[in-house]
C-alpha positions as CSV (number, residue, x, y, z in Angstrom):
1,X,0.0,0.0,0.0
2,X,3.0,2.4,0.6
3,X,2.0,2.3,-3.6
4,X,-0.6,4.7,-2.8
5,X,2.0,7.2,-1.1
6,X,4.2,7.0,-4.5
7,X,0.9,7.2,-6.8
8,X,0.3,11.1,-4.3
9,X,4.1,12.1,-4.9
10,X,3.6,11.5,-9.0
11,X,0.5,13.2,-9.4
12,X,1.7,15.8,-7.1
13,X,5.0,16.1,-9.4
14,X,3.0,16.3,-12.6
15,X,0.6,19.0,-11.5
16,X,3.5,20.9,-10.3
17,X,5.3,20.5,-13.8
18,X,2.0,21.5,-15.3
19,X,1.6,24.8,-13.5
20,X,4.8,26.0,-12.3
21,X,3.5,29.2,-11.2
22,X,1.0,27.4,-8.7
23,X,0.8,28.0,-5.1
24,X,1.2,24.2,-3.5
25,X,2.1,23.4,-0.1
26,X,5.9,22.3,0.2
27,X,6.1,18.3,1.1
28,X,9.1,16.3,1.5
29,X,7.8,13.0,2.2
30,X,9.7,10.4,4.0
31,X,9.3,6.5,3.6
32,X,11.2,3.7,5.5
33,X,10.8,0.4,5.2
34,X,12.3,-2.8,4.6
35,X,12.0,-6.2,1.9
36,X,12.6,-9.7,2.8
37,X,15.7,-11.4,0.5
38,X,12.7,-13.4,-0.8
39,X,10.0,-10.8,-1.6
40,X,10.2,-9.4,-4.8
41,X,7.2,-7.2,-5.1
42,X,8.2,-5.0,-1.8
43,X,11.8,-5.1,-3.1
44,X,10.8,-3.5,-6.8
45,X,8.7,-1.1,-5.3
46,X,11.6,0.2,-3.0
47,X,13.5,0.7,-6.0
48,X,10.6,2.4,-7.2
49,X,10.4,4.7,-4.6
50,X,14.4,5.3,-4.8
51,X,13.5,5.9,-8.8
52,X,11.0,8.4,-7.9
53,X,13.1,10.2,-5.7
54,X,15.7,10.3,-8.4
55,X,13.6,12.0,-10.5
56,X,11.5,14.8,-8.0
57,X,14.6,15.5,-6.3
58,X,16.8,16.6,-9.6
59,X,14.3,18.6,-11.0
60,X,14.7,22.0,-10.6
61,X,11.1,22.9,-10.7
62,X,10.6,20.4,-7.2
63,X,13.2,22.9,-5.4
64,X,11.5,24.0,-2.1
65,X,8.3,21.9,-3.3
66,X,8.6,18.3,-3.3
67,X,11.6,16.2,-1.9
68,X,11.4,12.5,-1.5
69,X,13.9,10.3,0.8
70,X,14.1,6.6,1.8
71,X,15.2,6.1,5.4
72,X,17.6,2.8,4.5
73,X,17.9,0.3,7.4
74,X,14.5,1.4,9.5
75,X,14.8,0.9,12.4
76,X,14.3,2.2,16.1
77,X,17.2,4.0,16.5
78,X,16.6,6.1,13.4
79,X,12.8,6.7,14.1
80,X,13.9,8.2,17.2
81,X,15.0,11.0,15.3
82,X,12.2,11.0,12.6
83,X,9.2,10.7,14.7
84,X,9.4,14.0,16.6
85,X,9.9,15.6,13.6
86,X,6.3,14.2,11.6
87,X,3.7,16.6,10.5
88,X,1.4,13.8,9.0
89,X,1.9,10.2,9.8
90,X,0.6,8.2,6.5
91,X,-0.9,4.6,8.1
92,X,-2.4,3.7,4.6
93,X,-3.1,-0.1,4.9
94,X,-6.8,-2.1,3.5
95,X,-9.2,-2.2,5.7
96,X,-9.0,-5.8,7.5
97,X,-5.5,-6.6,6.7
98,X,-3.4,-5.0,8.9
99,X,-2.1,-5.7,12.8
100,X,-2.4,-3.4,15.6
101,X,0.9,-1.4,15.7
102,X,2.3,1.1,17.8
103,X,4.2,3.5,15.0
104,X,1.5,5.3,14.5
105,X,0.5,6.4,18.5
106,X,4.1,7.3,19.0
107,X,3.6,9.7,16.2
108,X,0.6,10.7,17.6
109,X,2.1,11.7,20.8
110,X,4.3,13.7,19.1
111,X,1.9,15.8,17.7
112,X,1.7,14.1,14.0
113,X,-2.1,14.5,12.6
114,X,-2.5,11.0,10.9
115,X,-4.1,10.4,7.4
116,X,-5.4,6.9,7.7
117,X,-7.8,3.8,7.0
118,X,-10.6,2.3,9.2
119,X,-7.2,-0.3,10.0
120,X,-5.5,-1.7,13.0
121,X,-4.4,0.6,15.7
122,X,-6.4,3.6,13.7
123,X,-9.7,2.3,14.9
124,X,-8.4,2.8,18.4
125,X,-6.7,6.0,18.0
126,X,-10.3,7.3,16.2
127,X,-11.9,6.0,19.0
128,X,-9.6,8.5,20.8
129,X,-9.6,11.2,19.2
130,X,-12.2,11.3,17.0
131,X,-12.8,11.0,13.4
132,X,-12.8,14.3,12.9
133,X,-9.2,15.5,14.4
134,X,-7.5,12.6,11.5
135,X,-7.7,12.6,8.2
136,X,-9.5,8.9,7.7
137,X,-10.4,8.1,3.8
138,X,-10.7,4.8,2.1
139,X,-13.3,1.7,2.4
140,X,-14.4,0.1,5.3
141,X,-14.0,-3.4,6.2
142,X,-17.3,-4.3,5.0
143,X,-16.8,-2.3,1.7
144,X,-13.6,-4.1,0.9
145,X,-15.3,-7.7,1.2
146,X,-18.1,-6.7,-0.6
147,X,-16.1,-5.3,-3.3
148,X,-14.2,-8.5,-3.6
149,X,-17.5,-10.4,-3.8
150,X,-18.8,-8.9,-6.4
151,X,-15.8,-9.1,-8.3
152,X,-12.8,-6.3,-8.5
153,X,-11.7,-4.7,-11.4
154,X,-8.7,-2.6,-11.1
155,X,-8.5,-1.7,-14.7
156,X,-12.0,-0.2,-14.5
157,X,-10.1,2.7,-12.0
158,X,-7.6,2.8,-14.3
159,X,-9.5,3.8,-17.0
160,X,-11.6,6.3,-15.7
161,X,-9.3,8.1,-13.8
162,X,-6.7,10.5,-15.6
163,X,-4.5,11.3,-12.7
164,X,-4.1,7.6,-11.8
165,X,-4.1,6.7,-15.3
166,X,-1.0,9.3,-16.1
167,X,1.1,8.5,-13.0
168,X,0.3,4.5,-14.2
169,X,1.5,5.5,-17.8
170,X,5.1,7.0,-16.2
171,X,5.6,4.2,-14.6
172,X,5.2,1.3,-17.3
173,X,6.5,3.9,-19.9
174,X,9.9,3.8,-18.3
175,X,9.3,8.0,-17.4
176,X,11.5,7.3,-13.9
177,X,14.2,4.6,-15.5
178,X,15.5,6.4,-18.4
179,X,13.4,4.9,-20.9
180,X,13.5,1.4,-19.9
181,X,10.0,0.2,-19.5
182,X,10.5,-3.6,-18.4
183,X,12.0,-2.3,-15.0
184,X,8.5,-1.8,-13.1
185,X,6.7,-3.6,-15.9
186,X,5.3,-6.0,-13.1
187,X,4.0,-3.1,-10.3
188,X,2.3,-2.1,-13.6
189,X,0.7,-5.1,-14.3
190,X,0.4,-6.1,-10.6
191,X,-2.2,-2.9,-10.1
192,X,-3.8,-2.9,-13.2
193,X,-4.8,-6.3,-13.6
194,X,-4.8,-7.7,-10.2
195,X,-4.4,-5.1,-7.2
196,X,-5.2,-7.5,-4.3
197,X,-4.4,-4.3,-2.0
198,X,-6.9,-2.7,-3.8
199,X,-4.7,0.5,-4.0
200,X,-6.8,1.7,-7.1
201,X,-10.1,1.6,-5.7
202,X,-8.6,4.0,-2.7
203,X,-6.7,6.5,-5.1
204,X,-9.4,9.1,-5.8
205,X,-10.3,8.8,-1.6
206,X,-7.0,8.9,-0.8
207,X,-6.5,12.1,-3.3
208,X,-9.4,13.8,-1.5
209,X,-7.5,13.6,2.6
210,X,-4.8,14.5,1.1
211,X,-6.2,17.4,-0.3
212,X,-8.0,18.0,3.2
213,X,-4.8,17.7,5.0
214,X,-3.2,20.8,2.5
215,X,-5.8,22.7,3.1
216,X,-5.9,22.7,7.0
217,X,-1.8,23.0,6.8
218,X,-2.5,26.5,5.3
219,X,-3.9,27.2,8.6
220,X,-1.4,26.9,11.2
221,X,-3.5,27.8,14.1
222,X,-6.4,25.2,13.2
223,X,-3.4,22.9,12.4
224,X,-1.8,23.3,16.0
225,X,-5.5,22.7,17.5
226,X,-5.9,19.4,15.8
227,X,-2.4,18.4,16.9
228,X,-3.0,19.5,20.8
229,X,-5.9,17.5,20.8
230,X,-4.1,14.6,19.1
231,X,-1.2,15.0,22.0
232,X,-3.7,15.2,24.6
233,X,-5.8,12.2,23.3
234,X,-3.0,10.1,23.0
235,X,-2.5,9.2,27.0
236,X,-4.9,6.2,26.7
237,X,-2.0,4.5,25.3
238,X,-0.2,4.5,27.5
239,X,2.4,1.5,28.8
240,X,0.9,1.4,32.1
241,X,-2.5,1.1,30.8
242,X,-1.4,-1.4,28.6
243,X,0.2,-3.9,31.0
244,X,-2.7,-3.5,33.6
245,X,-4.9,-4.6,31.4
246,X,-2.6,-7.7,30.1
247,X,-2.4,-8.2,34.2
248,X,-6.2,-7.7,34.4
249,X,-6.9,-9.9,31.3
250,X,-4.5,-12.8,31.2
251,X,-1.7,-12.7,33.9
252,X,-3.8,-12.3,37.3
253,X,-0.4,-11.7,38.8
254,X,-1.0,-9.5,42.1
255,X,0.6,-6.3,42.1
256,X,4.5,-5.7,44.3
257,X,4.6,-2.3,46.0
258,X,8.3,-1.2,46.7
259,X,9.0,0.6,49.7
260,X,11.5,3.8,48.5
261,X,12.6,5.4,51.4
262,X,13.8,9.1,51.6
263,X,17.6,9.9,51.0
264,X,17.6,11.7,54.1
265,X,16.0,8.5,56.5
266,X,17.8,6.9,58.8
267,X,17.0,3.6,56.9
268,X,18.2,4.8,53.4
269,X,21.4,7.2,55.1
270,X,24.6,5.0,54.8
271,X,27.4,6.4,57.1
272,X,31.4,5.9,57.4
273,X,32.6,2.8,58.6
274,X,35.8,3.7,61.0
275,X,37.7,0.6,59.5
276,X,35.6,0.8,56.0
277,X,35.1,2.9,53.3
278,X,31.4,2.8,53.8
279,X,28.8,0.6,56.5
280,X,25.5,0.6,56.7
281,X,24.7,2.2,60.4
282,X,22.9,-1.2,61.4
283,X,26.4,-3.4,61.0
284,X,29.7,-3.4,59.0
285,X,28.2,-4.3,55.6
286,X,30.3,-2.7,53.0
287,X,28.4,-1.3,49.7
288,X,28.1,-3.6,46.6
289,X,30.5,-3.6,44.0
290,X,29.1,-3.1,40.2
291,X,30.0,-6.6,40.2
292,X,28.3,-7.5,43.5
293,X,24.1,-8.2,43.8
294,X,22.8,-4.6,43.9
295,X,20.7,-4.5,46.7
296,X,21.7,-3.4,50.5
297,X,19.5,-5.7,53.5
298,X,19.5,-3.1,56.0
299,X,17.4,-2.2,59.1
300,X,15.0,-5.1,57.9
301,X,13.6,-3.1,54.7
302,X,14.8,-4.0,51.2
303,X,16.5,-1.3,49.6
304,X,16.8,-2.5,45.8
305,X,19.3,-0.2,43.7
306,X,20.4,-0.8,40.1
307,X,23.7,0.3,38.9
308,X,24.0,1.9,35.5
309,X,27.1,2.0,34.0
């Protein structure tokens, strides 16, 4: 589905080659993501993405418009430098298909608005929320079977819709390989004549948030509301709340309260030892080592402490 996200950035790039004098909001989208050794599909549309990229990013008329970049190798340690910086968080998958994750609530609390189907973790976030403070487009659950029931036809989007039909045309035409149209010949034929994601029946939806989301980025101050309440929302998912309910649910494990004394209290104050570098005031017990069991017995009360090094 990240196919939908490259479908936007072409149709975006040909409207801005078609009216270079326009007034469009500046986007530099960023997709991460990785490909199993053995999965071709997700490994050709990388390199589409990457070809793409090649293209918006070296054309002069994109400058200060539209930039696209792969994050290589996502991973934690990277999205801890690209989440806090997310204006819209793009959680595009069908209806039905996808697990409950957590990228998307991390974005959230960060103050990303999310543009987003009726799918996995979104239904709880909306539920949050509210519809209304995310961009949500595409068919429901119950759409998407019923649409497979009565028997999909990609090529009938295709063929009734020019801006899909043009960005579809780039891509089989070789526009983004120099020439060489047997390079994504099979995303080509995968969508057209198949789509089992059903990324052309979303398009024109899909078209139409985004559209909603450029429009409310004109206004920053109706823009920073939304996010607030997204932020402020965005507490019910919490870790805490999380594992008591796991604890509630399933574990039925009863609750340890540790005692943490005061600094300052004659049970947590450790005092010289006059043949010692330190003893607890109760006996002669030396500190732990970093190599010793972290944890002082002393007065009776456990005092647990874990050394960081």
């Amino acid at each position: 589905r990240q196919l939908l996200n490259v479908l936007h950035i072409i149709a975006q790039y040909n409207r801005i080659k078609k009216h270079p004098g326009g007034d469009f909001v500046p986007r530099t989208v960023m997709i991460g993501g990785k490909a199993a050794p053995g999965y071709y599909m997700a490994k050709l549309i990388i390199r589409l993405i990457c070809a793409v990229a090649e293209v918006v990013n070296h054309d002069k008329d994109m400058k200060g418009r539209l930039r696209v970049v792969f994050l290589e190798n996502y991973r934690v340690t990277l999205a801890e430098k690209v989440v806090p910086a997310i204006d819209l968080s793009q959680q595009v998958s069908l209806a039905g298909t996808e697990a409950s994750g957590t990228g998307n609530m991390k974005m959230m609390l960060n103050g990303a608005l999310t543009i987003g189907t009726m799918d996995g973790a979104n239904v709880e976030m909306a539920e949050a929320v509210g519809e209304k403070n995310m961009f949500i487009f595409g068919m429901r659950e119950p759409e998407v079977r019923a649409l497979f029931a009565a028997g999909y036809k990609p090529q009938e989007h295709y063929e009734r819709n020019p801006v899909l039909r043009e960005a579809l045309d780039q891509i089989a035409g070789g526009f983004f390989t120099g020439g060489d149209a047997s390079v994504f010949k099979a995303v080509f034929e995968n969508l057209v004549h198949h789509d089992p994601y059903c990324v052309l029946a979303d398009f024109p939806a899909y078209l139409e948030a985004q559209e909603a989301v450029s429009a409310l980025y004109r206004n920053p101050i109706a823009w920073n509301e939304m996010c607030v309440r997204n932020v402020a929302a965005s507490g019910f998912f919490s870790s805490d709340r999380s594992i008591q309910e796991y604890n509630d649910e399933i574990w039925h494990s009863t609750p340890v309260h540790p005692v943490i004394h005061h600094p300052d209290s004659p049970i947590g104050r450790v005092t010289p030892a006059p043949n010692g570098p330190h003893s607890a005031p109760n006996g002669p017990h030396s500190l732990p080592s970093r190599q010793s069991t972290p944890s002082i017995v002393n007065g009776g009360h456990p005092l647990v402490s874990n050394h960081l090094a």
